[in-house]
N, C-alpha and C positions, 0 to 999 in steps of 0.2 A: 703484711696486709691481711693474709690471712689469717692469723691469730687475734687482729683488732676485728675484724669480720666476726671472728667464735665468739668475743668478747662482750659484741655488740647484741648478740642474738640471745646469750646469755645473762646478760646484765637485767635487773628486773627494773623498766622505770615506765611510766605513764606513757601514752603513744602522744600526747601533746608534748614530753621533753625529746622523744623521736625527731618527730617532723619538723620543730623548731631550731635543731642540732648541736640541743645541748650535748648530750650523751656523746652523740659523736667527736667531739671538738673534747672532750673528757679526757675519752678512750684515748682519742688520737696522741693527746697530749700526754698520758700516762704512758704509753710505748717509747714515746718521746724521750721523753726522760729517762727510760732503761736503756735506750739504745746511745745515747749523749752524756751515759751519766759521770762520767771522764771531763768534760766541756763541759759540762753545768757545774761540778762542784764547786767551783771558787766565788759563782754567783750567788749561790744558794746559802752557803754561807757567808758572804756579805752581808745578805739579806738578814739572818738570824742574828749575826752583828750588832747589827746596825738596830735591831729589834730590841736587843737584850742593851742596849744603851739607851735605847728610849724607855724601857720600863723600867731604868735607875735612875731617870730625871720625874718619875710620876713622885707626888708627893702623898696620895693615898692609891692603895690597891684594892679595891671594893668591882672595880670592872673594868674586864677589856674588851675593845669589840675589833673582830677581826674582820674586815670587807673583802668580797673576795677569794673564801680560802683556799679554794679549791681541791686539791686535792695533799695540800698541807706540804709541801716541798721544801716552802722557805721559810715556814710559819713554826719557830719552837715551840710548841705546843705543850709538850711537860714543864719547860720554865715558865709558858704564863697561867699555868692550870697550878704550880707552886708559889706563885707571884703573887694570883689575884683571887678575891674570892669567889669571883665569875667568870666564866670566860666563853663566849656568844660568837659563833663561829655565823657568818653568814655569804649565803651564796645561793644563788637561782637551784641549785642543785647540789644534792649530796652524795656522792658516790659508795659503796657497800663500804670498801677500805677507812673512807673517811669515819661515818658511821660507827665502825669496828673501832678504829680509832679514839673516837671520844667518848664510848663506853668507858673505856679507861679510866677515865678522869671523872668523878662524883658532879664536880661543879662546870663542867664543859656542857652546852646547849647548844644544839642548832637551830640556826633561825630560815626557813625558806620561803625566797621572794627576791621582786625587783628592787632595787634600791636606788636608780634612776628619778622614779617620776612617770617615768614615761608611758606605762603599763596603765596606769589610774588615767593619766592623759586621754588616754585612748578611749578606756572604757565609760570618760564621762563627756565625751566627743569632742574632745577638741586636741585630737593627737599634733605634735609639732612638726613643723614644715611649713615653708611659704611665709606669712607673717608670723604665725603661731613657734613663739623659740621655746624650746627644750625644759620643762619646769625643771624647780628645785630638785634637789636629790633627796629622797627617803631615806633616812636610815634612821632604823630603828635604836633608842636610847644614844644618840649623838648629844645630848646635853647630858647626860649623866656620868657617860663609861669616862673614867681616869686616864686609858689610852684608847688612841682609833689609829686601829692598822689599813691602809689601804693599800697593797701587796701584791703589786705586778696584774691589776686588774682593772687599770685607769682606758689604758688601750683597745679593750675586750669589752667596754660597756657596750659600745653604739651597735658594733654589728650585727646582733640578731634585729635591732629595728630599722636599722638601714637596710638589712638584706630583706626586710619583711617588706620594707615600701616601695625599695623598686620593685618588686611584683607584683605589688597591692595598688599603688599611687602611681608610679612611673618616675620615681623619684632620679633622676640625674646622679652622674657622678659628685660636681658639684652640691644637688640636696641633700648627698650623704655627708661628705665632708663638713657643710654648716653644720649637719645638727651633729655628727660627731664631736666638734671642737665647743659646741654648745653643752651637751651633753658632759664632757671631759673637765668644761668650763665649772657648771654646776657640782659637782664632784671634789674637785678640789675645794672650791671654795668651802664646802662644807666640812670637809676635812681642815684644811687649813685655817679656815677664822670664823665658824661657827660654831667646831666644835670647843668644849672648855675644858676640855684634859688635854693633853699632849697628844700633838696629832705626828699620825707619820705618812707620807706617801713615800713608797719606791714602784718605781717606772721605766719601762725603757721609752725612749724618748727618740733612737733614731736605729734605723737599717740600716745597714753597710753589708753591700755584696764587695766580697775581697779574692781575689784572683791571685796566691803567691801575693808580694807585697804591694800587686798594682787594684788602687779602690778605683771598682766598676763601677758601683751605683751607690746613692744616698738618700734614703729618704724620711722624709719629716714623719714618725708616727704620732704627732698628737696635732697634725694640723695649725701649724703656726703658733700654737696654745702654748706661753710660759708657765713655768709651775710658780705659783705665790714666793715671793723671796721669805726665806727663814730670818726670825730677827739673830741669831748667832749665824759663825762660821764653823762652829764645832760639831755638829752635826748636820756635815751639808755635803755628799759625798758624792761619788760619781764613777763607775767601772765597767769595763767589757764583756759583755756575756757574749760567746761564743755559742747559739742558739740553733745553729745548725751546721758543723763543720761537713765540707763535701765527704761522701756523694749525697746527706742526706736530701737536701732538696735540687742541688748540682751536681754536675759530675763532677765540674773544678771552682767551682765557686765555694768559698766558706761565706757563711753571712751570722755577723754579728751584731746584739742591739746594744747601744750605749744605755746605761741603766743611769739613771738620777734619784737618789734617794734621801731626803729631807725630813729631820724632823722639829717637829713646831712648837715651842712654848707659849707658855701665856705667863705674861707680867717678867716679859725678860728685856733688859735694856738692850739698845741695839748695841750691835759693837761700833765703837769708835769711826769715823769717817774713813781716816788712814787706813785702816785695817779691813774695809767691808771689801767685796768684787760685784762688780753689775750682775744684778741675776734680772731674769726676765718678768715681766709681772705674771703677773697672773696666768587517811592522809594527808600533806600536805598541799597545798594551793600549788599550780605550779603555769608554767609557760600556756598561752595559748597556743593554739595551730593557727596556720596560713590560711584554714579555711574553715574554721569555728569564730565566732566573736569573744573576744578578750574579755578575760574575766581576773586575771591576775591586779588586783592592786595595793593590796597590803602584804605586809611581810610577818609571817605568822610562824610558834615554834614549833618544832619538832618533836622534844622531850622535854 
């Protein structure tokens, strides 16, 4: 705790990604991963997997776009800065490491901004809730890029505006949950069948607190919300990420999220009847504060 504390005081970012908790959810999340990095390996590489399989089904390499990237964990980033002629990393925030990182690479760009919808919602007053549902999702060159990665960051959309509206609105447990699975709704869909290059989502999809081999607790993280069925079964995968083995957030509990990771072609036949399984359907600009009016709604480059 105290080292993410040094981190936090250290780190140089805008006092609107402060108070909105970007930063901290960053930090937290990069300690995370040092202290787990035993229990994360075999998801992280899945994820790269399963990555470097979808950019052998692209048919041209001209662009990739990363959603999400955060702080680049699961994302092989020298194989698609070799792959493709561009490669567009996006995410509400870029952390110094990441930054450092895609110096690296000649043709690597960061792009910073909300990729929701929901930030422009806002600031052209008609933010969602009540009757008002979740607009489309933003992302920048979604008709263009050959691949769209979206990268363990389907779950992580809603919260900063759910947690912005119960303070703001008085938003209900319930009001969060709708616009979360609204929000996660819009997301996919734009990943999966509007984009025209090969799309990919990986996601965890459920919480399991585990006690030794007795399961405590279960719970749905994307709100009732199926992911699009893939028209193949060859890229249609599914594994356990051990995300916090005790004492990290237990003493004796370990808790793990089931990951689901899909990816999507275009002009592929389906597979045969017999052979399918039921899937379920379906500087820069940066964060407002809590208590400034929102000004975020495009998503703009970095370098």
């Amino acid at each position: 705790m105290i080292g993410e504390f040094v981190r936090y005081l250290t780190t140089f970012a805008p006092e609107r990604t402060r108070k909105f908790g970007y930063l901290k959810r960053l930090i937290a999340l990069e300690f995370r991963a040092r202290r787990c990095a035993t229990a994360w390996d075999n998801h992280q590489r899945s994820c790269r997997n399963l990555i470097t399989k979808a950019v052998d089904l692209c048919e041209k390499h001209d662009m990739v776009l990363v959603l999400g990237s955060g702080l680049l964990l699961e994302v092989p980033l020298k194989l698609l800065a070799s792959r493709f002629e561009r490669v567009l990393l996006v995410d509400i925030f870029h952390m110094p490491q990441v930054r450092r990182e895609a110096k690296k690479h000649f043709n690597v760009k960061l792009l910073t901004g909300d990729i929701t919808g929901v930030y422009q919602a806002i600031k052209e007053g008609r933010p969602p809730g009540g009757h008002n549902p979740a607009p489309p999702a933003r992302i920048p060159h979604l008709k263009e890029a050959d691949l769209v990665i979206s990268c363990n960051c389907l779950t992580q959309l809603a919260g900063p505006f759910t947690e912005y509206f119960e303070k703001t609105r008085g938003f209900s447990d319930l009001d969060s949950d709708k616009l979360a699975y609204q929000i996660m709704e819009q997301h996919c869909k734009a990943v999966a069948v509007d984009a025209t290059g090969v799309g990919v989502i990986i996601t965890d999809v459920e919480r399991i607190a585990m006690q030794d081999d007795k399961m405590v607790s279960r719970t749905d993280l994307l709100k009732a919300l199926k992911l699009p069925p893939t028209s193949t079964l060859i890229h249609n995968e599914e594994w356990d990420w051990l995300i916090a083995p005790h004492p990290e957030e237990h003493p004796s509990h370990d808790y793990i999220h089931v990951v689901d990771a899909k990816v999507y072609q275009r002009n592929v036949a389906e597979e045969p009847e017999g052979n399918t399984k039921e899937e379920g359907l379906a500087d820069p600009e940066l964060p407002p504060t809590l208590d400034d009016p929102v000004a975020l709604g495009a998503i703009v480059p970095e370098r």
